[in-house]
C-alpha positions in Angstrom: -65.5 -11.9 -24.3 -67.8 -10.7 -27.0 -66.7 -10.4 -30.4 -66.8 -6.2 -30.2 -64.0 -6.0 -26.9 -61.6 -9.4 -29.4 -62.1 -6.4 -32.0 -61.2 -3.7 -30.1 -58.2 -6.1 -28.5 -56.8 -7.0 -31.8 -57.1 -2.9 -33.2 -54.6 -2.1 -29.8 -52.6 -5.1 -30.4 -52.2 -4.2 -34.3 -51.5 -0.8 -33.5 -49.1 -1.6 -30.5 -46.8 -3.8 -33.2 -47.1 -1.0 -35.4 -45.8 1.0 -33.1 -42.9 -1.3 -32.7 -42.3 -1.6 -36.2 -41.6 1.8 -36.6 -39.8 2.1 -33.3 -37.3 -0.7 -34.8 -36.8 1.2 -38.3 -35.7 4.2 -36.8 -33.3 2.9 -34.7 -31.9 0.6 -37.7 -31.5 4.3 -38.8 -29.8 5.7 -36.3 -27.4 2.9 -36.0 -26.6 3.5 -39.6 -25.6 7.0 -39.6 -23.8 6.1 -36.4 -21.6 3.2 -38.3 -21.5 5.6 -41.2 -19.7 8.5 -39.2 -17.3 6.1 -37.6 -15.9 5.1 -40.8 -15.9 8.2 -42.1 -13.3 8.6 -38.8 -11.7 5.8 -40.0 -11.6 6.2 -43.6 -10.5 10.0 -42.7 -7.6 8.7 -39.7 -6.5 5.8 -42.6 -6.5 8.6 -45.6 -4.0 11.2 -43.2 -2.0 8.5 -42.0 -1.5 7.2 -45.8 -0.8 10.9 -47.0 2.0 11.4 -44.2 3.0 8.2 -45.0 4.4 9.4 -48.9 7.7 11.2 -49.0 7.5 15.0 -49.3 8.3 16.3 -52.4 11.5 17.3 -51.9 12.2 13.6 -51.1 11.2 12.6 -54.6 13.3 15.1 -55.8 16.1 14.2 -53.8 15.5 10.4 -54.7 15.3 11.7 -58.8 18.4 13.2 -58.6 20.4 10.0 -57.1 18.8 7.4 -59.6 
């Protein structure tokens, strides 16, 4: 093989990795947002199931006027 066809098989293979690279980085980003929006779900399920959790206010009220 002559040196110009090992140039021209080291350009495709350089730009073929290249490729890859950038292939990889946006999926990286993808599955970010992705775990990023389930925990928002989660965050969000925890935070509403917390907040139902707590006594309504008439509760507190109830439990001022006893103590």
């Amino acid at each position: 093989m002559g040196d110009d066809a090992k140039l021209s098989t080291s350009r495709v293979t350089f730009a073929i990795i290249q490729k890859y690279i950038e292939t990889v980085r946006r999926i990286q980003i993808v599955l970010r947002r992705l775990v990023d929006l389930i925990l928002q779900k989660y965050l969000l399920e925890a935070a509403f199931t917390f907040m139902k959790s707590l006594p309504s206010k008439e509760g507190v009220e109830r439990l001022g006027n006893t103590a």
